[in-house]
N, C-alpha and C positions, 0 to 999 in steps of 0.2 A: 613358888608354886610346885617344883620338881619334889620337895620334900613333903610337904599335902598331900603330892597326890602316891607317893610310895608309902605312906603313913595311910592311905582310904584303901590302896590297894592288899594292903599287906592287913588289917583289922578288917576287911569287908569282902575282898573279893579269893583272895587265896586260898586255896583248899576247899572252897564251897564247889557245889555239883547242882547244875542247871539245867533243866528239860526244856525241851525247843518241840515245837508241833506248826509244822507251816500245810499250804496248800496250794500250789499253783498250776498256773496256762499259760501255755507256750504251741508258737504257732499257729495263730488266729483261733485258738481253739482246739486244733489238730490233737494234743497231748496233755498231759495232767499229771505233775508232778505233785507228789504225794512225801515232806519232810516230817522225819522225826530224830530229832538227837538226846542226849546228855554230854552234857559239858562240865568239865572243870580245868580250873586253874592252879598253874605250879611253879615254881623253879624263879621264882622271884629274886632276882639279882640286881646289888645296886654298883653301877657303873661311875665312872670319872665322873660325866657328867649328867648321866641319865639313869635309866634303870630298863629291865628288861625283864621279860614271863611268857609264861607257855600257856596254850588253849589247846585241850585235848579235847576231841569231837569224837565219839562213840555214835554213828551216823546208821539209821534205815534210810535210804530213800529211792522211790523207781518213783519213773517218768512210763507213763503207761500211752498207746495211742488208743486215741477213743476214737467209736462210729459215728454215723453221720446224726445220729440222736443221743451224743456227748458220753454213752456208755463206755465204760473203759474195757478193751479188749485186751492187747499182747502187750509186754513189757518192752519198750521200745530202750530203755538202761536202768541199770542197776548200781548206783553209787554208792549202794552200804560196805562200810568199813571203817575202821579206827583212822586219822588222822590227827599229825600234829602241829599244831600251828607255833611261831615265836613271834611276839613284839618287841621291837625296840626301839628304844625313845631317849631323844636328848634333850637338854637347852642348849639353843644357840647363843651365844655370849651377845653377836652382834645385834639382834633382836629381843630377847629374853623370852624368846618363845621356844616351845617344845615341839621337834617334828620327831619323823622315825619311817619304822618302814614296818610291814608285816608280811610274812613270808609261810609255805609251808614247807614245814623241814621230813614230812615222813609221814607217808598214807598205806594201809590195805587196799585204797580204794581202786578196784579194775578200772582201765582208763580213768582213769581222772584228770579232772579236766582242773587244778589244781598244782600241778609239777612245773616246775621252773617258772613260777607266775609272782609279783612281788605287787606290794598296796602300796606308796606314798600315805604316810598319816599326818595332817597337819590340821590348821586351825581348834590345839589342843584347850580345853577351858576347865577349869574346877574351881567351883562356888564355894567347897566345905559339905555338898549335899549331892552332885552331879558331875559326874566326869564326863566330857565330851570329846569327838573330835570326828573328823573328816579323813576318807579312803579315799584316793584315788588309783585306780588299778594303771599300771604299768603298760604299755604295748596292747595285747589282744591275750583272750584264752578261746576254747571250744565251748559250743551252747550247742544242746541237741536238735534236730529239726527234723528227725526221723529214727530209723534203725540203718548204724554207720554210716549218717551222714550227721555233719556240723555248720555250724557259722563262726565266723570269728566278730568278738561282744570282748564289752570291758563296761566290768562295775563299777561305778561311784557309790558312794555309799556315808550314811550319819551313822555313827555310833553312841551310844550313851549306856553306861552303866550309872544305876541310883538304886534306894533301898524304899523299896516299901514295907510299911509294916517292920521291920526289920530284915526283910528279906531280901536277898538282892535279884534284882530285874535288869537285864542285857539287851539292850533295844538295837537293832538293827535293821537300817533303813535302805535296800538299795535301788538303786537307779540302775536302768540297763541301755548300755547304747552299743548298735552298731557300727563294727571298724569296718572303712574301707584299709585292709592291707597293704594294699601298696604307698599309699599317705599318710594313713594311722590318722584320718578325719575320721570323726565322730558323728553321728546323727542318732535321735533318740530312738529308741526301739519302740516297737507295737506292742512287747511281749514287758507286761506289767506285773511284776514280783511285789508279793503284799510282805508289810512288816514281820519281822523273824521276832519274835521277842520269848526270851526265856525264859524261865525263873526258879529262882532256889525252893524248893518244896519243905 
């Protein structure tokens, strides 16, 4: 499978450049995150026993807090800036399955909530038509819940890259749960992030 899927990624997904347009709520409603990127893909390297590639994120996005009739007033943050993401993925001999990790290596972004923060990638799968796999986020990062203030939250998340049309589409699904800190339990958040999906123009 390791060599399928460095052969989908390197004929499909490398070098292409992908537009992202999200919309969300956070905070019972309180705030209104407002995403837009272009993405592309690089630096495709094939390792011992896995391979490895970058995600560059060209990022707008403000979280605005709205009044009590959902209108968006002051810009409660501002995350636009250049980011760089790295994957990387093995087969394990003892399973013959593929994990890895994803990290980001290097952001513009003021506060970002993003630095020293890493993904567990597993449950990898590829048909010949669908790449897939599962994030789990690491410990805790920062989620807005005001102006200078946060919570601490950790994403789960499904990924899929596939081609429609010949075009490639980056689907992105996450989950959002609340950490308690001091036990690093989990409970699922209130605050519901709709699908990220991108696509080559």
């Amino acid at each position: 499978m390791k060599d399928e899927i460095i052969q989908f990624l390197k004929e499909n997904i490398i070098g292409k450049t992908l537009l992202t347009g999200a919309v969300y709520k956070l905070e019972n409603g309180n705030l209104e995150g407002v995403y837009n990127d272009k993405m592309t893909f690089s630096n495709l390297v094939t390792t011992g026993n896995g391979f490895k590639f970058d995600m560059t994120t060209v990022t707008q996005e403000l979280v605005y807090n709205l009044d009590d009739k959902g209108a968006r007033t002051t810009i409660a943050k501002d995350y636009t800036g250049t980011s760089v993401f790295c994957y990387e993925l093995a087969m394990r001999k003892s399973t013959k399955q593929i994990t890895g990790y994803m990290r980001c290596v290097s952001t513009t972004v003021q506060d970002s909530t993003m630095e020293a923060v890493v993904y567990g990638i597993f449950d990898v799968t590829f048909d010949g038509k669908e790449l897939k796999w599962q994030e789990n986020q690491l410990l805790y990062r920062d989620n807005p819940i005001g102006e200078d203030k946060y919570k601490p939250v950790a994403f789960n998340s499904k990924v899929r890259f596939y081609l429609d049309n010949g075009k490639v589409v980056f689907e992105y699904l996450p989950t959002l749960w609340d950490i308690s800190p001091d036990t690093l339990e989990k409970r699922l958040s209130k605050d519901d992030y709709p699908p990220y999906i991108s696509k080559e123009q």
